[in-house]
C-alpha positions in Angstrom: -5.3 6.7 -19.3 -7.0 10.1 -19.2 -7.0 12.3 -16.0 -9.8 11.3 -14.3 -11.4 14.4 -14.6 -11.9 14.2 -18.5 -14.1 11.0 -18.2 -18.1 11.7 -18.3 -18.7 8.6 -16.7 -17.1 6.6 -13.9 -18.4 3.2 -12.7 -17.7 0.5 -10.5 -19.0 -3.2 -11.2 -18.5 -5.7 -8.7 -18.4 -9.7 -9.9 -19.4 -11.5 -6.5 -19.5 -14.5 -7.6 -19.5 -17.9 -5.4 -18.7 -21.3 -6.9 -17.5 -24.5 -5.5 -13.7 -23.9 -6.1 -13.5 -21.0 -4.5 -15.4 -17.8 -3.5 -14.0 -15.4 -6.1 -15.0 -11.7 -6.1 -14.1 -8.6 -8.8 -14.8 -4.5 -8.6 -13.5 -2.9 -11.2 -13.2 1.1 -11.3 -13.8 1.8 -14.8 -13.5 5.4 -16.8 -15.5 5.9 -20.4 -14.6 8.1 -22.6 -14.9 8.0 -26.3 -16.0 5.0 -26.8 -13.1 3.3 -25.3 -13.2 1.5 -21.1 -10.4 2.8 -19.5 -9.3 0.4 -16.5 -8.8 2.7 -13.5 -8.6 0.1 -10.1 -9.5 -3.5 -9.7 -9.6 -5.9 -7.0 -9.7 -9.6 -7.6 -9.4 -12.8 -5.6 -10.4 -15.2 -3.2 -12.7 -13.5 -0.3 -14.9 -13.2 2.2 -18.1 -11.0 1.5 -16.5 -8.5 3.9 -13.3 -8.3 1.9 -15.3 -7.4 -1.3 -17.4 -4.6 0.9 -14.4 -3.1 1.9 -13.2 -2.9 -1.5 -16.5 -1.2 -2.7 -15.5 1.4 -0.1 -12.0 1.9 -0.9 -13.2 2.2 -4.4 -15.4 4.7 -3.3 -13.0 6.6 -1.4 -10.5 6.9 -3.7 -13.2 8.7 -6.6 -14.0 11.3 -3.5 -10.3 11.9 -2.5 -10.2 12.3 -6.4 -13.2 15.0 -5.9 -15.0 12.5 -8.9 -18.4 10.7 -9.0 -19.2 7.5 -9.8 -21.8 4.8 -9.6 -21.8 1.4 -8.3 -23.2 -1.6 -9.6 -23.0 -5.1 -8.9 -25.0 -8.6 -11.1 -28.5 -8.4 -9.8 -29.1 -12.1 -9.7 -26.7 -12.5 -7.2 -27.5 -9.3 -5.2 -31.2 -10.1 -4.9 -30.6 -13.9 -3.9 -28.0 -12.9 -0.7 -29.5 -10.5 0.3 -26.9 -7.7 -0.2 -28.5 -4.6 1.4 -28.3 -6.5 4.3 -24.6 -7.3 4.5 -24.1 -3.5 2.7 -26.0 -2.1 5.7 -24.0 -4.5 8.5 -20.8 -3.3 7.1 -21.6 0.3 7.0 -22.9 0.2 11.0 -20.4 -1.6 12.2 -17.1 0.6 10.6 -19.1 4.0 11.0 -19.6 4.6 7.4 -22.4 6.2 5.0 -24.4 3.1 3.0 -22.5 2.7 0.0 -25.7 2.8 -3.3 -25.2 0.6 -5.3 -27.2 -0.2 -8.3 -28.8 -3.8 -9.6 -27.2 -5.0 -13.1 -30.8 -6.1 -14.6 -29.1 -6.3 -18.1 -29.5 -9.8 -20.1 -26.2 -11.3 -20.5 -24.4 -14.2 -22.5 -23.1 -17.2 -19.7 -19.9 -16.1 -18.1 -17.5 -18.3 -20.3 -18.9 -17.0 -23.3 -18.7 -13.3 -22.5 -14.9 -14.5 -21.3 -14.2 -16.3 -24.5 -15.4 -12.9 -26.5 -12.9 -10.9 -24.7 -10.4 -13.3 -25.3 -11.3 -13.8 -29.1 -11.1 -9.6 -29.3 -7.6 -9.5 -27.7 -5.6 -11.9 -29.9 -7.4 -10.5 -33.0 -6.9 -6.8 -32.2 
């Protein structure tokens, strides 16, 4: 991994999804640099909406303690259908903190499995 100064662009992506199972939630902390991801922090697991908000600001707290910038974003689908602002907002009162921006992912994308099975595919064959 690069120092974190040398990427031109730092993101965060948070996976917040719900299913029957389980309530499984992702943020990644991701560096890009010529043309390669570079994995810098992740979060995964079973957790409350809370949980995952905390981790968007401990994410975001570690890239200013770092003295870098970097943008949020999460799947739009599931932050227009719940609402998110709201529960962004709630957290942010609540702990005294600045409203974290974050970003709608609008892009079209493949079902989850099959994005998952393409990585999967890549990894054995590379």
């Amino acid at each position: 991994m690069s120092k974190l100064h040398d990427y031109p662009v730092i993101i965060s992506y948070c996976d917040p999804s719900f299913s029957e199972k389980g309530d499984s939630k992702a943020i990644v902390l991701v560096g890009y640099k010529n043309n390669e991801f570079h994995i810098i922090k992740t979060f995964c697991d079973q957790a409350a909406i809370n949980d995952m908000i905390r981790w968007h600001y401990e994410v975001d707290a570690y890239c200013q303690q770092k003295q870098i910038a970097s943008r949020h974003f999460m799947e739009a689908v599931f932050y227009q259908k719940t609402n998110m602002d709201r529960y962004y907002a709630d957290y942010a009162k609540n702990n005294n903190l600045p409203t974290l921006p974050i970003a709608a992912d609008k892009r079209a994308k493949p079902k989850k499995e099959q994005r998952l099975l393409a990585l999967y595919i890549a990894l054995r064959v590379g």
